[in-house]
C-alpha positions as CSV (number, residue, x, y, z in Angstrom):
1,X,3.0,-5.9,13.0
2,X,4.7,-3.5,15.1
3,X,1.6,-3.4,17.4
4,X,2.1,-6.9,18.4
5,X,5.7,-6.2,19.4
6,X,4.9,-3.0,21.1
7,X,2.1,-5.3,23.8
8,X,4.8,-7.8,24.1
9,X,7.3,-5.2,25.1
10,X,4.6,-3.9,27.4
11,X,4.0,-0.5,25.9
12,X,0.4,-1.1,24.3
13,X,-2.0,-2.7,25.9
14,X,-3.8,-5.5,24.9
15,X,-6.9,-3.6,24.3
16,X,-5.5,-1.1,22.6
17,X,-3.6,-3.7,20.1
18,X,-7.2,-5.0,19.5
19,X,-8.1,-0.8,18.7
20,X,-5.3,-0.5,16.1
21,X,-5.9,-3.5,14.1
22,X,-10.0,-3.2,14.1
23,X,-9.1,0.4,12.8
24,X,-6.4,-0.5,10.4
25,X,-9.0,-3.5,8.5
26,X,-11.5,-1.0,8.8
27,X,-9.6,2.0,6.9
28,X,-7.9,-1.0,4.4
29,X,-11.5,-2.1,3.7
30,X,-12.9,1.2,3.1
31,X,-10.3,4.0,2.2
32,X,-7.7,2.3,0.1
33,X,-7.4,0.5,-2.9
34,X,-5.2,-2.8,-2.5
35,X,-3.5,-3.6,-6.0
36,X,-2.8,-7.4,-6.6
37,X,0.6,-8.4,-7.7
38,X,0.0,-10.2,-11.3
39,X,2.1,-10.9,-14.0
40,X,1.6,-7.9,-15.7
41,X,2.1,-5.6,-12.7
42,X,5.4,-8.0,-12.3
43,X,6.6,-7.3,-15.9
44,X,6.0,-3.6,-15.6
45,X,8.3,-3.4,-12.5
46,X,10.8,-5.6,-14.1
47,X,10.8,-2.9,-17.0
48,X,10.5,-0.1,-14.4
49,X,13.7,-1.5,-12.4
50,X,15.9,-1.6,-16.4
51,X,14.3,1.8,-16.2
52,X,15.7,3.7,-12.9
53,X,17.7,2.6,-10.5
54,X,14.9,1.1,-8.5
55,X,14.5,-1.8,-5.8
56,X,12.8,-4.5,-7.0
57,X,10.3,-3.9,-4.2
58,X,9.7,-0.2,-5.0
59,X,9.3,-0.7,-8.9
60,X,6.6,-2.9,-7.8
61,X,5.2,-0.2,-6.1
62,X,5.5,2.4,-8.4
63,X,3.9,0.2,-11.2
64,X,0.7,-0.4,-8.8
65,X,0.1,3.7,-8.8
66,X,0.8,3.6,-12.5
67,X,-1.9,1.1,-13.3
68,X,-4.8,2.8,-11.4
69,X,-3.6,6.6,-12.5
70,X,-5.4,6.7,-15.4
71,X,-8.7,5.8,-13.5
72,X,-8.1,9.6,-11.6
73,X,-8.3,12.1,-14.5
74,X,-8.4,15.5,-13.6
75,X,-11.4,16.0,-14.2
76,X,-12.5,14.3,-11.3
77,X,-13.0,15.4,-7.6
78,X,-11.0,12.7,-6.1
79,X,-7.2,12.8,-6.2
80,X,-4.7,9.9,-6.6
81,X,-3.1,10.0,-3.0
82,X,-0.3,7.2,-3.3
83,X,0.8,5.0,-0.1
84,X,3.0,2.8,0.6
């Protein structure tokens, strides 16, 4: 984590590490939805990569936002905002 590099290089203070990461798990816990890497989320990206000339690591990615779009129709007031 770059946090832990930047209070062993003396730019954050130890304090402030503890800030960022309570703030990070907190957000991660409440704001986003983590997508598990399964077979079928592997398979997809494997078919995704034959695809386009993607990274294995961002076909991976792109099939995690394509197996929760269809939960966000537009009918809805939430939007799909996709991070990575």
């Amino acid at each position: 984590m770059r946090a832990s590099r930047r209070e062993r290089e003396g730019t954050l203070t130890s304090t402030d590490r503890t800030l960022i990461i309570q703030q990070f798990r907190f957000d991660l816990n409440n704001q986003y939805q983590v997508i598990e890497l399964d077979a079928k989320l592997a398979e997809t990206a494997g078919l995704l990569v034959g695809q386009y000339p993607l990274r294995a690591y961002d076909a991976v990615q792109l099939a995690s936002v394509l197996k929760i779009q269809p939960a966000f129709s537009t009918e809805q007031p939430i939007s799909l905002i996709f991070l990575t």
